[in-house]
N, C-alpha and C positions, 0 to 999 in steps of 0.2 A: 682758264679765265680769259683768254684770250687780251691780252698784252692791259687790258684792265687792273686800277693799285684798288681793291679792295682790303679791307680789314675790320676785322670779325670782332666780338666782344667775346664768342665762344665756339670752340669747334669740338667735333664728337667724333672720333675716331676709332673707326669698329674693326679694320684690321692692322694687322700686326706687322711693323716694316724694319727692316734689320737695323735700321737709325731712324735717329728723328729725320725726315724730311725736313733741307733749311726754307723750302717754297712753306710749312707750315708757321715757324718761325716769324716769316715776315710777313704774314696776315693776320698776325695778333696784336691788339691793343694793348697799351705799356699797363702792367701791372697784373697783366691775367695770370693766371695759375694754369696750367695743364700738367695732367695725368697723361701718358702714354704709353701703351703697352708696348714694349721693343723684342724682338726677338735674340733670347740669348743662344748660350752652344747646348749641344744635346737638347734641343728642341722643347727647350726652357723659355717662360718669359716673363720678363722684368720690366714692374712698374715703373717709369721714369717721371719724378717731377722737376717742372722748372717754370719760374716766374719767369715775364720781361717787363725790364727798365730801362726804356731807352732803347739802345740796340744794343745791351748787354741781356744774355740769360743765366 
């Protein structure tokens, strides 16, 4: 983004990162919902949800 504060209403995330990224975190609008798929162990992967409120998730 190049030192740009943008923030999304919704983001679409098509690969799989071993954690949430906290750069995705703070490009969301308070109250969104996201799904993210995270990679678990033995090359498993686990849906992760989390709301934010504020700058709690």
């Amino acid at each position: 983004m190049g030192g740009l504060s943008v923030v999304f209403d919704a983001i679409i995330v098509t690969t799989v990162p071993s954690e949430i990224p906290a750069s995705l975190s703070k490009q969301l609008t308070d109250g969104i919902h996201v799904v993210i798929p995270v990679r678990g162990s033995n090359k498993t992967q686990n849906l992760c949800y989390m709301q934010r409120y504020s700058n709690n998730f």
